[in-house]
C-alpha positions as CSV (number, residue, x, y, z in Angstrom):
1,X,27.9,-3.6,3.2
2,X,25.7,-1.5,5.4
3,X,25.8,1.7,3.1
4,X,25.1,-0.6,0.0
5,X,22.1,-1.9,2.2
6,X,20.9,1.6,3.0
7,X,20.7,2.5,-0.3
8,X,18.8,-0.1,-0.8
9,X,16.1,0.0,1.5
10,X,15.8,4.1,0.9
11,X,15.7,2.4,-2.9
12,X,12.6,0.9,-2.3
13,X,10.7,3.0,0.1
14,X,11.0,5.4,-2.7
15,X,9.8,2.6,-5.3
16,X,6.8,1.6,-3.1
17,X,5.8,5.3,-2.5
18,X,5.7,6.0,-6.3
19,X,3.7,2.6,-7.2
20,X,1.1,3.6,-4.5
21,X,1.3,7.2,-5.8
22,X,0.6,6.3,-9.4
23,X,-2.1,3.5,-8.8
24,X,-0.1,0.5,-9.3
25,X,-0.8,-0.9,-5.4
26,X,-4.3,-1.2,-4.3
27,X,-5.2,-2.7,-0.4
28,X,-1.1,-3.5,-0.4
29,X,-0.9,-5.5,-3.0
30,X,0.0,-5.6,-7.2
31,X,-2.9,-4.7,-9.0
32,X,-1.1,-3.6,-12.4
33,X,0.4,-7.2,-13.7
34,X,0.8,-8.3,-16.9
35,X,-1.4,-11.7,-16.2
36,X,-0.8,-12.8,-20.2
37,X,3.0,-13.2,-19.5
38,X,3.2,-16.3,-17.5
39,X,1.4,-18.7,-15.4
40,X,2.2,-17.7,-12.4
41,X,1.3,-14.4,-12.6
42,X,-2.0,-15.2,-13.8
43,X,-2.3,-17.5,-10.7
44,X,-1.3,-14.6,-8.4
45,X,-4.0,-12.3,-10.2
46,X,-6.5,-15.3,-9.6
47,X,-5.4,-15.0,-5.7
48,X,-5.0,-10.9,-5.3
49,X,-8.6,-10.9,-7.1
50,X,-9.7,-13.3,-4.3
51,X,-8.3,-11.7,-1.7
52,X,-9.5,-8.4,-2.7
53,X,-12.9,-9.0,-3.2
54,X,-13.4,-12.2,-0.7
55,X,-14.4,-14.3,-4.0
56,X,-13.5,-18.0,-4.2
57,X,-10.8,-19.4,-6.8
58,X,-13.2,-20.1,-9.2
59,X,-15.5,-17.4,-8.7
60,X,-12.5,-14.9,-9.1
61,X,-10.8,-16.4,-11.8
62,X,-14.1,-15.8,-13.8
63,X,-14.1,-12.5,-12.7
64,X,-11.3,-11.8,-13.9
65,X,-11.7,-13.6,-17.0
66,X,-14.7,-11.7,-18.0
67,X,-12.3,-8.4,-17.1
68,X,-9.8,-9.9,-20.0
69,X,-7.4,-10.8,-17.4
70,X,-7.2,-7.0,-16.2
71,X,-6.9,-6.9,-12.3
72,X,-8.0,-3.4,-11.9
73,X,-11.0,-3.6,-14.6
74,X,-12.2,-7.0,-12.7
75,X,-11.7,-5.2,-9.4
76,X,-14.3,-2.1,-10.4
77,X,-16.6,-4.5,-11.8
78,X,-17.1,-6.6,-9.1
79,X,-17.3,-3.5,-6.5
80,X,-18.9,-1.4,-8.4
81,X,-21.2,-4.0,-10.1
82,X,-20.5,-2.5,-13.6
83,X,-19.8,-4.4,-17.0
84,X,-16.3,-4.7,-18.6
85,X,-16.8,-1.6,-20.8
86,X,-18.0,0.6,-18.2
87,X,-15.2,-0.9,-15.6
88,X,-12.6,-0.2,-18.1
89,X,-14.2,3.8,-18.9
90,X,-14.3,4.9,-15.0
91,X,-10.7,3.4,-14.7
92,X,-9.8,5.7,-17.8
93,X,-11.2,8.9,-16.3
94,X,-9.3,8.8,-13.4
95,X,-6.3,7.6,-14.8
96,X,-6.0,3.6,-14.7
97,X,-6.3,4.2,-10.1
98,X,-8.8,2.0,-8.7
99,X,-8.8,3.5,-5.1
100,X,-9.9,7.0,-6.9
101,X,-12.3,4.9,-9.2
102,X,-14.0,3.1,-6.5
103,X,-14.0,6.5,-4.0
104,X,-16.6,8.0,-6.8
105,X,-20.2,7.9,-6.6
């Protein structure tokens, strides 16, 4: 049991490291969800939009709305005050990571 729970925890420090690495985790939390896929994971967009940006429910979940249910693309719009199209275009050029998106001036 304790080598199987080792293996485990090395596991998913190496998981972690690589979703970071590759732009998956922004301010510790999920940014790269598939909100179409369930309810609940379009609630917990709704909620790590929120969080992020310090928007109320409803506020947020028309952010991200407008951002065709895209966490990252309503993230760069709301900090970077940009429309969907040119959220979705600075995200592209630096590779779908929002902390290198929103790090550019």
């Amino acid at each position: 049991m304790k080598a199987g729970t080792a293996t485990k925890l090395v596991l998913n420090m190496i998981t972690t490291i690589s979703m970071v690495r590759i732009g998956k985790v922004y301010e510790n939390l999920m940014v790269d969800l598939n909100t179409s896929a369930c309810d609940k994971l379009h609630d917990r967009a709704i909620r790590i939009v929120s969080e992020i940006t310090d928007l109320d429910h409803a506020a947020a979940q028309s952010l991200l709305q407008s951002a065709s249910g895209h966490i990252k693309t309503a993230l760069v719009m709301h900090m970077k005050n940009l429309p969907p199209g040119a959220a979705r275009r600075c995200l592209d050029s630096h590779s779908g990571n929002v902390r290198t998106t929103l790090a550019e001036r």
